[in-house]
Each structure stands twice: as C-alpha cells, then as structure tokens.
PDB file of N, CA, C and O in Angstrom, chain B, residues numbered from 101:
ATOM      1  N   UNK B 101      55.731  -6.464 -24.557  1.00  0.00           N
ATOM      2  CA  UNK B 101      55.109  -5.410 -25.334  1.00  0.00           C
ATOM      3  C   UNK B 101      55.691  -4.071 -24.878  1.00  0.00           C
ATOM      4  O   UNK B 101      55.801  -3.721 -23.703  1.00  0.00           O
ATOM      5  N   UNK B 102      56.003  -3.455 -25.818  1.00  0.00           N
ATOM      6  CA  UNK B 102      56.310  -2.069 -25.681  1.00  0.00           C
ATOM      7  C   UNK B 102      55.667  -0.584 -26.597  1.00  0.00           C
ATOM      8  O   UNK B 102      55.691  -0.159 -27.752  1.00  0.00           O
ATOM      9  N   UNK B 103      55.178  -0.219 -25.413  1.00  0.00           N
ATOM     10  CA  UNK B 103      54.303   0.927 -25.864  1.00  0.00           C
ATOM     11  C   UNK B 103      54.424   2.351 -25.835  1.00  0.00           C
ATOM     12  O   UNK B 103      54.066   3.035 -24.876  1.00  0.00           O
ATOM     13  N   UNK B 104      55.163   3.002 -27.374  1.00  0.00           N
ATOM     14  CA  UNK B 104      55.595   4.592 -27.032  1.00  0.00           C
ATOM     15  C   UNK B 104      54.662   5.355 -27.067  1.00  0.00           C
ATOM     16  O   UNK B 104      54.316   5.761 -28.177  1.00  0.00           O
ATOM     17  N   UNK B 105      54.074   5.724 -26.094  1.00  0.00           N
ATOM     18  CA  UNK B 105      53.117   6.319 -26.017  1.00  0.00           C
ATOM     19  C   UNK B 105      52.553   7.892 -27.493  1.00  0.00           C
ATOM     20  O   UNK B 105      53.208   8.904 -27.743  1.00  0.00           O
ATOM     21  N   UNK B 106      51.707   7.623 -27.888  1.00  0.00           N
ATOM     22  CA  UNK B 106      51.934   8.305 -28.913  1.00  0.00           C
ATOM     23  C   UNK B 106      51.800   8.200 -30.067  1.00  0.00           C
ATOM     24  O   UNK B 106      51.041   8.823 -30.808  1.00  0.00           O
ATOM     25  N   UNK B 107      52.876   7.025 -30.412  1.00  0.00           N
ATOM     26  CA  UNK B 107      53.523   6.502 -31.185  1.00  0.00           C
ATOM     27  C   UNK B 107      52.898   5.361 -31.890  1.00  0.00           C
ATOM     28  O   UNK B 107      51.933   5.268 -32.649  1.00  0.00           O
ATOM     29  N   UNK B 108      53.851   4.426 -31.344  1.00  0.00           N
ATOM     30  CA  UNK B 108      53.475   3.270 -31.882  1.00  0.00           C
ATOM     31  C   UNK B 108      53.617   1.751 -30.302  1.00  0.00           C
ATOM     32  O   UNK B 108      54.035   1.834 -29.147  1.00  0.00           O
ATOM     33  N   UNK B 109      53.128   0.771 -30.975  1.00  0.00           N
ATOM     34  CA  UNK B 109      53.448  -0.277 -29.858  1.00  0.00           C
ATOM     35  C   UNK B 109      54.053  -1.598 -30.801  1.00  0.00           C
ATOM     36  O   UNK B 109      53.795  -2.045 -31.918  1.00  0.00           O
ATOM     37  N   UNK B 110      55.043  -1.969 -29.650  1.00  0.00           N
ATOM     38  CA  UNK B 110      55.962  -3.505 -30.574  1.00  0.00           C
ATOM     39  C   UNK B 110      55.660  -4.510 -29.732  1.00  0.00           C
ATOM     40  O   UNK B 110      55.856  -4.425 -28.519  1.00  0.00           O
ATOM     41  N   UNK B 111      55.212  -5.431 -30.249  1.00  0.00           N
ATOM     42  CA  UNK B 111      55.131  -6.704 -29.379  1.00  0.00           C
ATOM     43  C   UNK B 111      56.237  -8.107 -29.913  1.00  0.00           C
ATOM     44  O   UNK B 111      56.694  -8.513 -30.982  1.00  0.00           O
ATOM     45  N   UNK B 112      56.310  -8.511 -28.416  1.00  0.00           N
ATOM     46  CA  UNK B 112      57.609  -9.548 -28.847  1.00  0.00           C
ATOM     47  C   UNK B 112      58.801  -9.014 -29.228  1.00  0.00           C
ATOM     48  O   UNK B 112      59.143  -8.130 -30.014  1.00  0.00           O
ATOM     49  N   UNK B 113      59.660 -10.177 -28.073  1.00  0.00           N
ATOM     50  CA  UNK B 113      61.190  -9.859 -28.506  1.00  0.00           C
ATOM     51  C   UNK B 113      61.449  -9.481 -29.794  1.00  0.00           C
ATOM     52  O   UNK B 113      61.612  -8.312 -30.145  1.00  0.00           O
ATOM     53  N   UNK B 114      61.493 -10.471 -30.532  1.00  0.00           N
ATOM     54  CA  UNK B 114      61.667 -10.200 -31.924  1.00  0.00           C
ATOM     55  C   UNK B 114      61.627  -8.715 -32.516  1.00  0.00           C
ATOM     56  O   UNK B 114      62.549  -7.990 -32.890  1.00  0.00           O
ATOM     57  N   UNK B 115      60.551  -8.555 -32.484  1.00  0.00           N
ATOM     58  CA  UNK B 115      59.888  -7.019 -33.106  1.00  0.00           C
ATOM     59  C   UNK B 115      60.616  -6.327 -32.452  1.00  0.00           C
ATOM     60  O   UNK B 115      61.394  -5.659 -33.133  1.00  0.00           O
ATOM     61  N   UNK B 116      60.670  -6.238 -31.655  1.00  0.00           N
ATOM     62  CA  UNK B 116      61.470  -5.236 -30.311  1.00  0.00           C
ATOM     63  C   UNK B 116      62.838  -5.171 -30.878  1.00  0.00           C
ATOM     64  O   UNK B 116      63.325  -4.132 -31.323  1.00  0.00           O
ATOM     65  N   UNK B 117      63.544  -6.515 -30.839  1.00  0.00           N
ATOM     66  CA  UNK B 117      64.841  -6.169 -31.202  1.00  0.00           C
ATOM     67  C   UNK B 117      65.045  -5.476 -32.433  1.00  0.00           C
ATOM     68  O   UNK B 117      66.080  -4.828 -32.593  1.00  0.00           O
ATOM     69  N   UNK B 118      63.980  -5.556 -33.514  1.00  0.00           N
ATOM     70  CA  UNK B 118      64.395  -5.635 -34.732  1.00  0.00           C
ATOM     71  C   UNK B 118      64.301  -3.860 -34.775  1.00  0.00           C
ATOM     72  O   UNK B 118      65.222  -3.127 -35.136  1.00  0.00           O
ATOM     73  N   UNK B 119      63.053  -3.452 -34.346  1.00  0.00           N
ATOM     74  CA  UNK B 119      63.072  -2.138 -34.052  1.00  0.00           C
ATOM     75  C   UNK B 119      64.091  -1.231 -33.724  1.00  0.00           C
ATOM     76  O   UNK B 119      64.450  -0.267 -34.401  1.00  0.00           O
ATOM     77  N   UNK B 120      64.611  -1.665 -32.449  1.00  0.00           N
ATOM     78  CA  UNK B 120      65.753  -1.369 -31.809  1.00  0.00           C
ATOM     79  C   UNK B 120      66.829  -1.111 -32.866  1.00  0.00           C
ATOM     80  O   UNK B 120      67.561  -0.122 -32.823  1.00  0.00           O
ATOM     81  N   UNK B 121      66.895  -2.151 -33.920  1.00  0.00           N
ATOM     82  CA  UNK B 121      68.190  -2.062 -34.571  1.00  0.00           C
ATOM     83  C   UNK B 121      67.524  -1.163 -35.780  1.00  0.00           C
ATOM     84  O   UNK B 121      67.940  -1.380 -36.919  1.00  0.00           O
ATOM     85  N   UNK B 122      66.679  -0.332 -35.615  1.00  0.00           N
ATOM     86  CA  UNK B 122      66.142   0.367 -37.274  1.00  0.00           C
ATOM     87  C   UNK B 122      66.504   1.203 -36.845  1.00  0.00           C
ATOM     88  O   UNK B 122      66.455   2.106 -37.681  1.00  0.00           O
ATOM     89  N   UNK B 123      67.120   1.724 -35.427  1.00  0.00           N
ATOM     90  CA  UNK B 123      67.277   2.981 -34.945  1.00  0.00           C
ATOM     91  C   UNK B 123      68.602   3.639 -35.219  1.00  0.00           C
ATOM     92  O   UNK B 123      69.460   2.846 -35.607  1.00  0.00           O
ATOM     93  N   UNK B 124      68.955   4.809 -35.120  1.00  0.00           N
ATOM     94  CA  UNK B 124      70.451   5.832 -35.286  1.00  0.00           C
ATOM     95  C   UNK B 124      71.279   4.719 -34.547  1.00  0.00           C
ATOM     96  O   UNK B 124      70.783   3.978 -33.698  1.00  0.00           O
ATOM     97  N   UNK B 125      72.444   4.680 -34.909  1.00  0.00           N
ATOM     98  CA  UNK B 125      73.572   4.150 -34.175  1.00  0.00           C
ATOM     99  C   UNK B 125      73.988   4.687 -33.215  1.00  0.00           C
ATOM    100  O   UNK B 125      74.917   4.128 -32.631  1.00  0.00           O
ATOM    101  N   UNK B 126      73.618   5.598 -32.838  1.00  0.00           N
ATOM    102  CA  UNK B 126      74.045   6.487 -31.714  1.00  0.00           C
ATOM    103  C   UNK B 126      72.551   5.986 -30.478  1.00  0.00           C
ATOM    104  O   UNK B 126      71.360   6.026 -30.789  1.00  0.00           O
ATOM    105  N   UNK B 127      73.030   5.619 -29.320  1.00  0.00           N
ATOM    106  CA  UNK B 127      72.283   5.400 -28.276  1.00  0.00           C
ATOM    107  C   UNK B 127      71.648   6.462 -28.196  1.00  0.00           C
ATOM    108  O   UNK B 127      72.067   7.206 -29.082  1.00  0.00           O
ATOM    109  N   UNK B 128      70.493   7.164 -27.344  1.00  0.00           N
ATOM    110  CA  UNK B 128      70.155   8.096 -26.568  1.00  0.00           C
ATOM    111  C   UNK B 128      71.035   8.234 -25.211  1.00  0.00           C
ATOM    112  O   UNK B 128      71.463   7.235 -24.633  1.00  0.00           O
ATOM    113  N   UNK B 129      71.242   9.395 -24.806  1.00  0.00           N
ATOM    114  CA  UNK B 129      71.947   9.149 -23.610  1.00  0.00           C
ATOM    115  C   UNK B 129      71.021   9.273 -22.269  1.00  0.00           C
ATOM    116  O   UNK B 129      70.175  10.147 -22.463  1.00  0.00           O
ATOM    117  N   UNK B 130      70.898   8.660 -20.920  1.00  0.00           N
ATOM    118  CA  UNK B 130      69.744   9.199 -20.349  1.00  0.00           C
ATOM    119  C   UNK B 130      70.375   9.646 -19.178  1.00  0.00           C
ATOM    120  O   UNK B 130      71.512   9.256 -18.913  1.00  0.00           O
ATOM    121  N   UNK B 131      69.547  10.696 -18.190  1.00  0.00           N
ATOM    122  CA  UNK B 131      70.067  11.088 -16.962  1.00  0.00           C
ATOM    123  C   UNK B 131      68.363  10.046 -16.079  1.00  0.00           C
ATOM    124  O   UNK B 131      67.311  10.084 -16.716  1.00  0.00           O
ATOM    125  N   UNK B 132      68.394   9.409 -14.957  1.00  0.00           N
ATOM    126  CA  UNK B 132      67.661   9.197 -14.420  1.00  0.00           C
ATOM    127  C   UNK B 132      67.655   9.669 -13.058  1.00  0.00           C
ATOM    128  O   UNK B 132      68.502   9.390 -12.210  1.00  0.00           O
ATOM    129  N   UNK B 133      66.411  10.570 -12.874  1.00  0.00           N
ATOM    130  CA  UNK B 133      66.481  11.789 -12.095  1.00  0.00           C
ATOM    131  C   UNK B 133      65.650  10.469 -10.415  1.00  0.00           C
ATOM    132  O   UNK B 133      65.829  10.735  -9.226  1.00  0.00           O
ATOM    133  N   UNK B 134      64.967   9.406 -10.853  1.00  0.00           N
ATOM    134  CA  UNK B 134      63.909   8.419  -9.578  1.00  0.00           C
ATOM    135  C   UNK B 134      64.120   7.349  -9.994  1.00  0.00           C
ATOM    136  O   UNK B 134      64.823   7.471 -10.997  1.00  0.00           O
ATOM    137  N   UNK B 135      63.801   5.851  -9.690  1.00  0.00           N
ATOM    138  CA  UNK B 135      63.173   4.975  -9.951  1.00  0.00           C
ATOM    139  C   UNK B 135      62.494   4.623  -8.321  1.00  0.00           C
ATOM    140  O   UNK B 135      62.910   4.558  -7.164  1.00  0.00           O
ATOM    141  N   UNK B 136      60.983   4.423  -9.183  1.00  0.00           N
ATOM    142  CA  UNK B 136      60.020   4.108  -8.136  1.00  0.00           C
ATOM    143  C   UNK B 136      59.320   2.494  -8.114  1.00  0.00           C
ATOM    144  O   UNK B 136      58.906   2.121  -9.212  1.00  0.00           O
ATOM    145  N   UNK B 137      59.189   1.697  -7.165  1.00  0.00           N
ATOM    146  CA  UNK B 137      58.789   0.483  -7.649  1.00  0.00           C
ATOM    147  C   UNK B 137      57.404  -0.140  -6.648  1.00  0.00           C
ATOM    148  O   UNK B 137      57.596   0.469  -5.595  1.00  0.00           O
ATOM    149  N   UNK B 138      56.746  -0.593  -6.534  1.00  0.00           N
ATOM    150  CA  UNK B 138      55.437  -1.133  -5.876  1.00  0.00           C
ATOM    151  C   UNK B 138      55.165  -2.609  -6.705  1.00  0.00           C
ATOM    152  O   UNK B 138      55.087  -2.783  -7.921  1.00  0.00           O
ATOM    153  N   UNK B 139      55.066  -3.452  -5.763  1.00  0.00           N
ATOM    154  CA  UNK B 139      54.441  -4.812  -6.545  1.00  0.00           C
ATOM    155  C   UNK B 139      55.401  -4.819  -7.945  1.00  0.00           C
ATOM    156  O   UNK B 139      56.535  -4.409  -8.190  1.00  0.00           O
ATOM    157  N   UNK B 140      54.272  -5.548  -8.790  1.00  0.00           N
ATOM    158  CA  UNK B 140      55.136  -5.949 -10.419  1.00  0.00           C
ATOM    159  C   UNK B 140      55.712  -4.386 -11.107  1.00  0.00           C
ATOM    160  O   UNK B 140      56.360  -4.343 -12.152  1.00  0.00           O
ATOM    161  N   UNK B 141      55.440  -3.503 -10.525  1.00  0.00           N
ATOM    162  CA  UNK B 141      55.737  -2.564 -11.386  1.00  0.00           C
ATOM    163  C   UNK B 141      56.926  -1.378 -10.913  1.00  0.00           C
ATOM    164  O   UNK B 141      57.069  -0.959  -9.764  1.00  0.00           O
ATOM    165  N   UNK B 142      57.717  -0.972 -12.102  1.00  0.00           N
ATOM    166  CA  UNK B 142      58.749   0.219 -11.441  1.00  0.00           C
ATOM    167  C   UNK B 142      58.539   1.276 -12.666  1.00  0.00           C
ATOM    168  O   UNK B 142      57.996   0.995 -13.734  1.00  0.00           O
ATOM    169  N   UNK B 143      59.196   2.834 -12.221  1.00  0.00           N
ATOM    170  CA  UNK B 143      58.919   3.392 -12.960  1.00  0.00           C
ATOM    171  C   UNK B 143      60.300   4.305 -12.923  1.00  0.00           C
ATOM    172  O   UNK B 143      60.829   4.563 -11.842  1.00  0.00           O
ATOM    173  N   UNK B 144      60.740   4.685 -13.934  1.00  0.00           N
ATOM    174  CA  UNK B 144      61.991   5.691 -13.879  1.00  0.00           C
ATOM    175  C   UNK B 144      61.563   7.016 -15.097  1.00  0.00           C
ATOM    176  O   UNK B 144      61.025   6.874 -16.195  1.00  0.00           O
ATOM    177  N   UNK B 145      61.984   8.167 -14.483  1.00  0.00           N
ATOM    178  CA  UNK B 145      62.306   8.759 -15.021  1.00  0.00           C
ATOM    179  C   UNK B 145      63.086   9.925 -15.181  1.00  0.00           C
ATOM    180  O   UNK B 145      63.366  10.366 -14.066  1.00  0.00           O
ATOM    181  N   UNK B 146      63.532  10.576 -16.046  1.00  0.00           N
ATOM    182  CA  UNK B 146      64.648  11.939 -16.149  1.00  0.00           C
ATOM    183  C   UNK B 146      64.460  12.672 -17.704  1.00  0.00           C
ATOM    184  O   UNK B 146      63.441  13.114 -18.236  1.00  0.00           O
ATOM    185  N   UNK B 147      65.453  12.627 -18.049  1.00  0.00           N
ATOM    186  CA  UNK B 147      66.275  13.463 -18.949  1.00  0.00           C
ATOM    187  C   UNK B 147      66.800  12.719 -20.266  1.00  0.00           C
ATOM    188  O   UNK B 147      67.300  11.616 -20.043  1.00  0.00           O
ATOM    189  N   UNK B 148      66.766  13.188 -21.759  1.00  0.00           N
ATOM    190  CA  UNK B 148      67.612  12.015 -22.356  1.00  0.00           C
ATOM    191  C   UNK B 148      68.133  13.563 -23.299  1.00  0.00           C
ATOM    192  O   UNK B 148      67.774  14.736 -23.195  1.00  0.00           O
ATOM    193  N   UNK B 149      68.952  12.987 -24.047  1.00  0.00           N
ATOM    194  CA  UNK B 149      69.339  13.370 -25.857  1.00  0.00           C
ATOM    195  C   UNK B 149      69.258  12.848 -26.540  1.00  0.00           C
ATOM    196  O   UNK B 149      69.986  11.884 -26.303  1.00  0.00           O
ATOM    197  N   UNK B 150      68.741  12.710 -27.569  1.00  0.00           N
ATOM    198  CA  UNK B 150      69.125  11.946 -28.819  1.00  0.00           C
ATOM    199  C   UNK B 150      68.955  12.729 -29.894  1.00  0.00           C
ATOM    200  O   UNK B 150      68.473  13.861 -29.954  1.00  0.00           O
ATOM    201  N   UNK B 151      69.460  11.929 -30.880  1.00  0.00           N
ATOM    202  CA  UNK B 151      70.422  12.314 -32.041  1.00  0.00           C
ATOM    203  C   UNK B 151      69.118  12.600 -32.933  1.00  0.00           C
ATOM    204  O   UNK B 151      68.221  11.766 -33.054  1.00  0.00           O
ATOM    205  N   UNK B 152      69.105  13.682 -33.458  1.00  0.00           N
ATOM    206  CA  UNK B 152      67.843  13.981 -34.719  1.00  0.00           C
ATOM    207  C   UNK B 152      68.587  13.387 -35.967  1.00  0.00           C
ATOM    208  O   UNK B 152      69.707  12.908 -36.137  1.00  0.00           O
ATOM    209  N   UNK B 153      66.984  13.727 -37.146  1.00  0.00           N
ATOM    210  CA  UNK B 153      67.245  13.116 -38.500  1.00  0.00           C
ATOM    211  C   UNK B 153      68.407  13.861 -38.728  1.00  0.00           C
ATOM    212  O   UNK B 153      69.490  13.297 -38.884  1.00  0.00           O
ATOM    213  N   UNK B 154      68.264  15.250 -38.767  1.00  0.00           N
ATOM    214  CA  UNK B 154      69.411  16.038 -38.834  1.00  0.00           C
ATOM    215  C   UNK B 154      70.778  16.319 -38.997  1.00  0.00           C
ATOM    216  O   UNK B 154      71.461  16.922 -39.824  1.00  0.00           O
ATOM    217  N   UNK B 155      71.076  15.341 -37.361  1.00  0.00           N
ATOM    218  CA  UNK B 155      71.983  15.073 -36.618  1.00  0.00           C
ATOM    219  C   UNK B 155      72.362  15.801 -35.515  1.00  0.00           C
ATOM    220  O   UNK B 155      73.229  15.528 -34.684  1.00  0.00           O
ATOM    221  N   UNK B 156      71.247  17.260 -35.621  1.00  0.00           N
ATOM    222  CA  UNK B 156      71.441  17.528 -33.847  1.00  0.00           C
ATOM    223  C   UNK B 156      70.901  17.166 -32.956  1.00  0.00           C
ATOM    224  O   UNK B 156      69.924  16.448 -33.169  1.00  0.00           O
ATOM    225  N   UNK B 157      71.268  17.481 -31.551  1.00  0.00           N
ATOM    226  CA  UNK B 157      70.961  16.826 -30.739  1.00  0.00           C
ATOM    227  C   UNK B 157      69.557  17.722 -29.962  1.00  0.00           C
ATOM    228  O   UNK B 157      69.482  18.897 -29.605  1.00  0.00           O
ATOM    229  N   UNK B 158      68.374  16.401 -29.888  1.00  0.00           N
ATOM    230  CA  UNK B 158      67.347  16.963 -29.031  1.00  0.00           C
ATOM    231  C   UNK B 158      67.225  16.573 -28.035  1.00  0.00           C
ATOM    232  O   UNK B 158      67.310  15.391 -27.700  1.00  0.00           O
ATOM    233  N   UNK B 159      66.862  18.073 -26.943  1.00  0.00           N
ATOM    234  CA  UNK B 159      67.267  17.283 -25.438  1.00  0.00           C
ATOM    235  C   UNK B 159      64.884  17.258 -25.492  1.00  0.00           C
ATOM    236  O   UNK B 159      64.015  17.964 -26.003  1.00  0.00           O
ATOM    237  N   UNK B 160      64.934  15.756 -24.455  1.00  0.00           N
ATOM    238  CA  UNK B 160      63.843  15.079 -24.154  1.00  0.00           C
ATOM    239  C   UNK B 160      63.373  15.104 -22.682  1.00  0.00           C
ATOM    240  O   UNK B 160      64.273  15.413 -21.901  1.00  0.00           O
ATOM    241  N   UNK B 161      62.586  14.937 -22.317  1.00  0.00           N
ATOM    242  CA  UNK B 161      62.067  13.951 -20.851  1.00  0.00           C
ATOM    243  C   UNK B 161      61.383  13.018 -20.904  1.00  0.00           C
ATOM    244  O   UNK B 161      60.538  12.956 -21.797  1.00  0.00           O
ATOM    245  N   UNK B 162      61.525  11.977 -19.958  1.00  0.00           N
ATOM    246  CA  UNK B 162      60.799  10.445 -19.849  1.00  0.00           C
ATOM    247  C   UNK B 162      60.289   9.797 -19.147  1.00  0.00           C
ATOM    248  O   UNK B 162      60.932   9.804 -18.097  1.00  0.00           O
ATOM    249  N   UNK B 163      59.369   9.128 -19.075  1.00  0.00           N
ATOM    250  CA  UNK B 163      58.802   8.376 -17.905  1.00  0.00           C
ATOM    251  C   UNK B 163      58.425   7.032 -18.240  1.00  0.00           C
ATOM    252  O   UNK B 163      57.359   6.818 -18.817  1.00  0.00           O
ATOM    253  N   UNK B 164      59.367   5.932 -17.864  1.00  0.00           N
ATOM    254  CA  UNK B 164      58.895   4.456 -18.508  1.00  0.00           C
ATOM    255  C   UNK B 164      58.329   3.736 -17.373  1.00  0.00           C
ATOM    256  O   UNK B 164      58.783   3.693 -16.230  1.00  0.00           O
ATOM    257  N   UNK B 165      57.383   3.229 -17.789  1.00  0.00           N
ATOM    258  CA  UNK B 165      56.676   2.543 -16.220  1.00  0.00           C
ATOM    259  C   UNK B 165      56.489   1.129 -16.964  1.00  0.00           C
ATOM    260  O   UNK B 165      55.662   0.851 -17.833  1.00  0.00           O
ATOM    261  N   UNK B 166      57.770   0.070 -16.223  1.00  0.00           N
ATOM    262  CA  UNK B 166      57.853  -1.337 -16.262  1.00  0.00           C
ATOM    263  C   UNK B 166      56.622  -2.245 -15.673  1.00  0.00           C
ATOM    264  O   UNK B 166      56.110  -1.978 -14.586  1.00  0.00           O
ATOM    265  N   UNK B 167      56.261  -3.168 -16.358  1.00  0.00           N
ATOM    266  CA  UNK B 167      55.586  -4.131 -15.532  1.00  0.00           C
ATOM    267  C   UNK B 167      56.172  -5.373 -15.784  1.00  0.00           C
ATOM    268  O   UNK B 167      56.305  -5.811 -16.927  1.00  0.00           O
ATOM    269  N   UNK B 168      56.741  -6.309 -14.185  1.00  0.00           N
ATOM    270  CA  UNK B 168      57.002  -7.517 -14.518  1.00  0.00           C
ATOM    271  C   UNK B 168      56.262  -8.969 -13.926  1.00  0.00           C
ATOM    272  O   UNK B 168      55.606  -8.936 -12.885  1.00  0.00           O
ATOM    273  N   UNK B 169      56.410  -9.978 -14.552  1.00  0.00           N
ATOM    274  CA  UNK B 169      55.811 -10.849 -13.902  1.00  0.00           C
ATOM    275  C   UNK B 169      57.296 -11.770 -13.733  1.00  0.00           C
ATOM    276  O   UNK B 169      58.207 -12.146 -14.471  1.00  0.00           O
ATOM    277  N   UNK B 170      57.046 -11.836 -12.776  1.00  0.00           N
ATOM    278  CA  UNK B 170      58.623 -12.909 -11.615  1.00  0.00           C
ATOM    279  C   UNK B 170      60.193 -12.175 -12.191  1.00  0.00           C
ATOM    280  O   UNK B 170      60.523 -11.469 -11.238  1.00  0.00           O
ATOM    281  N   UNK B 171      60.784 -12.094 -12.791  1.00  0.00           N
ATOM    282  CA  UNK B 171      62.001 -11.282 -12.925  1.00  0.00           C
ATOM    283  C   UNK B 171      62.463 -10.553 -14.393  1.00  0.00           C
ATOM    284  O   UNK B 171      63.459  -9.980 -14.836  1.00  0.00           O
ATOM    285  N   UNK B 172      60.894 -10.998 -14.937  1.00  0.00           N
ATOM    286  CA  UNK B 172      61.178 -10.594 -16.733  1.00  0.00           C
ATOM    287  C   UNK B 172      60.504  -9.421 -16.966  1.00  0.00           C
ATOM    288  O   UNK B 172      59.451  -9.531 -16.338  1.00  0.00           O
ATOM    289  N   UNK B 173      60.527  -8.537 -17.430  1.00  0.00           N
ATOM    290  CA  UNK B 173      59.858  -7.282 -18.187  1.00  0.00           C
ATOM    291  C   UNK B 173      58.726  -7.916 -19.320  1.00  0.00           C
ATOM    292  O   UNK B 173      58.770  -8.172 -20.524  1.00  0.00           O
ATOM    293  N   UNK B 174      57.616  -8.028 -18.165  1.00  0.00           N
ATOM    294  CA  UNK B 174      56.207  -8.163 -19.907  1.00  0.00           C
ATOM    295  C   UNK B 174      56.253  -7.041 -20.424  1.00  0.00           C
ATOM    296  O   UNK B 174      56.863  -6.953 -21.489  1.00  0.00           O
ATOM    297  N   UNK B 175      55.759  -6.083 -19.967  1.00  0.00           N
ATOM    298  CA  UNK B 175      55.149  -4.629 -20.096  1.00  0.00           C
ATOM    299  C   UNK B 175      56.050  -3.174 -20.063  1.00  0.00           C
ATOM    300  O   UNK B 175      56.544  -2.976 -18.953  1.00  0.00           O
ATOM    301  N   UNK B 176      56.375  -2.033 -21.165  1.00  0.00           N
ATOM    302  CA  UNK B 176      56.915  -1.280 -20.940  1.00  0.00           C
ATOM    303  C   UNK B 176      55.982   0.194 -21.418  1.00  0.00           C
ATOM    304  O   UNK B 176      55.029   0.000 -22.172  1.00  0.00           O
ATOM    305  N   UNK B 177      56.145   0.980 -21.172  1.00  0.00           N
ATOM    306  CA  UNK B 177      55.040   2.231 -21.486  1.00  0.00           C
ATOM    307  C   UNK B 177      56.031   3.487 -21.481  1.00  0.00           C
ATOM    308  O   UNK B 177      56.618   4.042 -20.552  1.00  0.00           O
ATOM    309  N   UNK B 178      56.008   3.687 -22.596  1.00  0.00           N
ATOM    310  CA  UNK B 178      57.589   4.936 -22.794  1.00  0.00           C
ATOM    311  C   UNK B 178      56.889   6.144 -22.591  1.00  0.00           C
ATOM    312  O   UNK B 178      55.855   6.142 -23.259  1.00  0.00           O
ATOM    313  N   UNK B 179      57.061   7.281 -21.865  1.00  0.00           N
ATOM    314  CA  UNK B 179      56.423   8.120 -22.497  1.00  0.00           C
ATOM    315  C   UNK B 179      57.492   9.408 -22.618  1.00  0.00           C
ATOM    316  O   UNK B 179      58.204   9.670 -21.649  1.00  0.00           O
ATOM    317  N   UNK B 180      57.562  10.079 -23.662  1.00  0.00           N
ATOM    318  CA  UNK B 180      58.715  10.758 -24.154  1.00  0.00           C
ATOM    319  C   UNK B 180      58.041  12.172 -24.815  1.00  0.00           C
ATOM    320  O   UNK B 180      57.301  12.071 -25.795  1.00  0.00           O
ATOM    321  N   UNK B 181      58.365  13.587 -24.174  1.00  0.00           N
ATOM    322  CA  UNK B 181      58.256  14.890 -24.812  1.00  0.00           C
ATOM    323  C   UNK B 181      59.684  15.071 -24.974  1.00  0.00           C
ATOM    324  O   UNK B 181      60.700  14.563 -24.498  1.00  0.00           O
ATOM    325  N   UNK B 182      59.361  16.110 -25.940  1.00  0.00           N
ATOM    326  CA  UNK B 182      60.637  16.801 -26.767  1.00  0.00           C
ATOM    327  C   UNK B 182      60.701  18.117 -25.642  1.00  0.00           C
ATOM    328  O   UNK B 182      59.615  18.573 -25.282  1.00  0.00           O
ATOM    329  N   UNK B 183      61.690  18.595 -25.209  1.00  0.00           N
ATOM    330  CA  UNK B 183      61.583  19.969 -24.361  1.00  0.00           C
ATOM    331  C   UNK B 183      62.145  20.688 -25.377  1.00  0.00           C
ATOM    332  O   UNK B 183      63.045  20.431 -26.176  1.00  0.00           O
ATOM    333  N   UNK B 184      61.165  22.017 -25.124  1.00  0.00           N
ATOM    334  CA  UNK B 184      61.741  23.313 -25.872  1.00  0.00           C
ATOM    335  C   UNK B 184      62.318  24.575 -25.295  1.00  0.00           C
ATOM    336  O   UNK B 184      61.921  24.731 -24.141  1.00  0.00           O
ATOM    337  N   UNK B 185      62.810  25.159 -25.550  1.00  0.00           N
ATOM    338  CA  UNK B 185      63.704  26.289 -24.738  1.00  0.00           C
ATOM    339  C   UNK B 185      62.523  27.604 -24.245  1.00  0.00           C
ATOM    340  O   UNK B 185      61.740  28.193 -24.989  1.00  0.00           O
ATOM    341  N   UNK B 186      62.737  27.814 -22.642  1.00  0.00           N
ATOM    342  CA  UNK B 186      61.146  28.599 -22.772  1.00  0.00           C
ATOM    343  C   UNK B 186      62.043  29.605 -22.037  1.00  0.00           C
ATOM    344  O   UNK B 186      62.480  29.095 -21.005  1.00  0.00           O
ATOM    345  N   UNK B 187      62.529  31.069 -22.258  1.00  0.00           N
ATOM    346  CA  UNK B 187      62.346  32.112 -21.601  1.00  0.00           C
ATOM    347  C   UNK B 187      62.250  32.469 -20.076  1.00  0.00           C
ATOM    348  O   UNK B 187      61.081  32.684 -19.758  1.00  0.00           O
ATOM    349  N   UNK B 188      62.823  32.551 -19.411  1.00  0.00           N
ATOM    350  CA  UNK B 188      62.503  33.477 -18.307  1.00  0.00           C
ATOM    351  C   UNK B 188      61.706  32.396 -17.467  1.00  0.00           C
ATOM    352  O   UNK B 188      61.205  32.702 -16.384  1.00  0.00           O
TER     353      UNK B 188
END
C-alpha cells in the first residue's frame, strides 16, 4: 500500500504499477538529504523536481517512511510539499 499523503492511497502491486505508468515520462529527480531506519521501518528524506502539467519544473520536499515485513516493502507513506520561493 502506498499512501500520498493528501492525496490519494494505491493498494497492490498492480495498482501501483499501473499508477506509476499514468505518470509524465520524465522521472522526478531526488536529492536524499538522511535515511533513518529502526525495526521494520526506514525513512528518507530531501529534495525532488518534477516536471509540471505545464512542463516546468517544480522544485518539492519529501519524507517517505517505509514499512517492511522480512525484506519486502508492505507500507509506504509519501509525504510531498511544493516549496515556494520566500524572500530574505
């Protein structure tokens, strides 16, 4: 299951992949500033871009906090702001 916070949530490979492929052809690009991990769970986050309807580019920040059980990803929790340009 994957959950953009916000957003929406996809459950199952399937859905997931299919999602995945409804998206821009253009990846997001990411910078990952940590990854932190305890028991089943890790968490990374940084920096991304991605590509607007547009086609310019919006810069983001992220925080995905994995949960696994033995070496597979059950659980993902996206959480994603848009950064805006602030002054001084």
């Amino acid at each position: 299951m994957w959950t953009m916070v916000g957003d929406k949530t996809v459950k199952g490979k399937r859905a997931i992949r299919e999602w995945m492929g409804s998206m821009p052809v253009e990846p997001p690009k990411f910078t990952v500033d940590a990854v932190i991990g305890d028991g089943d769970f890790a968490t990374a986050f940084g920096d991304m871009t991605m590509k607007e309807k547009d086609g310019s580019v919006g810069p983001y920040s992220y925080c995905d906090v994995y949960r696994f059980k033995g070496d597979k990803i059950v659980e993902l929790k996206s959480y994603v702001i848009q950064k805006k340009d602030v002054d001084g």
